[in-house]
C-alpha positions, 0 to 999 in steps of 0.5 A: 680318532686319536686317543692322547695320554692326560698330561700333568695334574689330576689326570696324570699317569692315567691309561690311554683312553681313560678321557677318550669320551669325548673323542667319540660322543660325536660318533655314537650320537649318530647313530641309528639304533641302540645296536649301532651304539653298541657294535660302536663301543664294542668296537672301539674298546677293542681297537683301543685295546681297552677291553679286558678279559674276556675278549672279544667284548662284543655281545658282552657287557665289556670288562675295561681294563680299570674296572676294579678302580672304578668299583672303589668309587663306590665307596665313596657314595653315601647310598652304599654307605647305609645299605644292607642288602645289595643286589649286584649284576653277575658281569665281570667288570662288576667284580669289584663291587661284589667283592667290597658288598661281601667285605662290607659284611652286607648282603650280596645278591647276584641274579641267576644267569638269564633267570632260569633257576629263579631270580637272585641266589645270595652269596653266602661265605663260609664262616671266617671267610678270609679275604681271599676266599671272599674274593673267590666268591666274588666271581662267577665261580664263587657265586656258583659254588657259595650261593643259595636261592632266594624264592618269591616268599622271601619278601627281601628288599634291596637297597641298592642296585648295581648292573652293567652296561654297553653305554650309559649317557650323563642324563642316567640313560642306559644301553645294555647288551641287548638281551633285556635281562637287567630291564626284566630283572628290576621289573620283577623286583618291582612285582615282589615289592622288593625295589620302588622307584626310590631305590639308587641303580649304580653302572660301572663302566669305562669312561669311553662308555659314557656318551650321548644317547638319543632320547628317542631310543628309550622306551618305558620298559628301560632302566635308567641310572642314579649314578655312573661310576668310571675310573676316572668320575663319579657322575650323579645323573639326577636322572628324573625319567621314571624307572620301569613300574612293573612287568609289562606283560604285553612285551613277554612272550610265551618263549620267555615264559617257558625259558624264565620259571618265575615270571610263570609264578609272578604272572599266577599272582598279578593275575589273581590280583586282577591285573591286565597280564596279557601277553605279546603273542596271547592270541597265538596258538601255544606251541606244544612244550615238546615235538615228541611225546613221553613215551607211555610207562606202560601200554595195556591201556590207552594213556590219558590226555593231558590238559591241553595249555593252547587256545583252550581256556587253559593256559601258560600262567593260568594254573599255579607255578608248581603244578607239573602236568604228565601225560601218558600214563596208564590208570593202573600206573604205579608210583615206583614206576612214575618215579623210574621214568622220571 
């Protein structure tokens, strides 16, 4: 496989690589598996020497050298143009974006890393943000240091996303990580009514990153895209393949319930709405929330038993969000002495 360098006319000056797509459609489209499409891209950005920093872009969302001139092309698309509230992935190559979403004055809302703490946290500059620091708060440490959460009660709505990818197909077919967050995260904004299927999804991505991509591999819960920014191209996938409508509870599993809090608060709700939200691995035994139990605050009495979230008829997701069961604790416990242990 070798890459030429564009010759005179629009493609003149561009680096090495930047038309390589096509060089390696015919190698992806041959491949088995959604993991034999990444490991490919994976591999052949480094070998190439188009990946950037971090590296090795393996396991990643692969930051491309380019990738800021690929985030201008955004501009140029009339759905940024008229939108307010931009939710945007926390991937490097999307740096770019972030940044013109914050100097556009509009609002930027970043998901939170694997969804621990919540769903989006909003950035938030200091007042007279230069451009400099607003640069800063493009990045993931800015993101960290001048954002607040954003709760379910917040009822936003987002006019547009934009997320990452490890390939995407012309069709406005997608491939992420492998990890599943960008999927989750729009099926829970489709739960709070923050997105409908109306709502654009833009990638950025190197050219090398557009490809074919079988059919067969999609799956209902995927998302597709509207629009593929490259440096070199702004594609328009007039992709008519319904985006995910919702969670699709019999995909989560306990695991991801315990690991992601607010999908606990989205089931509570759905489920009082009489949805049908049973899980994966529903008919399995609950593992227990710890291997080791909290030790006793005192031992003149025997402690109580906490409700049992098994097989019982209590269950991860049957009670509020916020309730915190604690066990061990003696009747004649005092709360000065909760607080300490805690």
């Amino acid at each position: 496989m070798q890459l030429k360098r564009a010759g005179a006319g629009a493609g003149a000056g561009r680096p090495v690589g930047f038309l390589s797509a096509a060089l390696i459609k015919h190698v992806v489209a041959t491949g088995v598996s959604k993991q034999d499409i990444r490991e490919r891209i994976w591999d052949f950005m480094e070998s190439q020497n188009l990946a950037d920093f971090p590296r090795p872009v393996h396991h990643r969302i692969p930051n491309f050298k380019g990738s800021y001139l690929a985030c201008q092309n955004i501009k140029d698309l009339e759905v940024f143009a008229r939108t307010q509230e931009v939710k945007v992935d926390p991937d490097k190559p999307l740096e770019g974006v972030r940044l013109l979403v914050l100097q556009s004055k509009k609002t930027l809302l970043v998901p939170t890393p694997r969804l621990r703490t919540g769903l989006f946290n909003k950035i938030t500059p200091p007042p007279g943000a230069t451009k400099a620091i607003l640069r800063k708060c493009a990045t993931s440490q800015g993101v960290r240091d001048h954002s607040v959460p954003v709760g379910l009660e917040s009822r936003l709505r987002v006019d547009l996303l934009v997320v990452g990818s490890v390939a995407v197909s012309e069709k406005g077919w997608r491939i992420g990580k492998g990890e599943g967050y960008a999927d989750l995260e729009y099926a829970m904004m489709v739960s709070m009514g923050a997105v409908s299927q109306g709502t654009p999804v833009v990638t950025i991505v190197h050219d090398c990153q557009v490809v074919d991509i079988p059919e067969a591999l999609l799956e209902d819960h995927d998302l597709t895209v509207d629009y593929i920014l490259t440096p070199t191209r702004v594609i328009t996938t007039g992709c008519e393949r319904p985006k995910p409508a919702g969670i699709t509870w019999s995909k989560i599993s306990y695991e991801m319930m315990r690991k992601i809090p607010i999908l606990r608060s989205l089931r509570y709700q759905e489920k009082r709405a009489g949805k049908d939200v049973t899980l994966q691995d529903e008919h399995q035994h609950l593992p227990e929330v710890s291997n080791q139990q909290p030790a006793p605050l005192s031992t003149a009495r025997r402690p109580q038993d906490p409700p049992h979230l098994g097989s019982g008829s209590m269950q991860l997701g049957d009670v509020p969000p916020n309730t915190v069961y604690i066990g061990n604790l003696p009747r004649d416990a005092r709360v000065r002495e909760l607080k300490t242990a805690l």
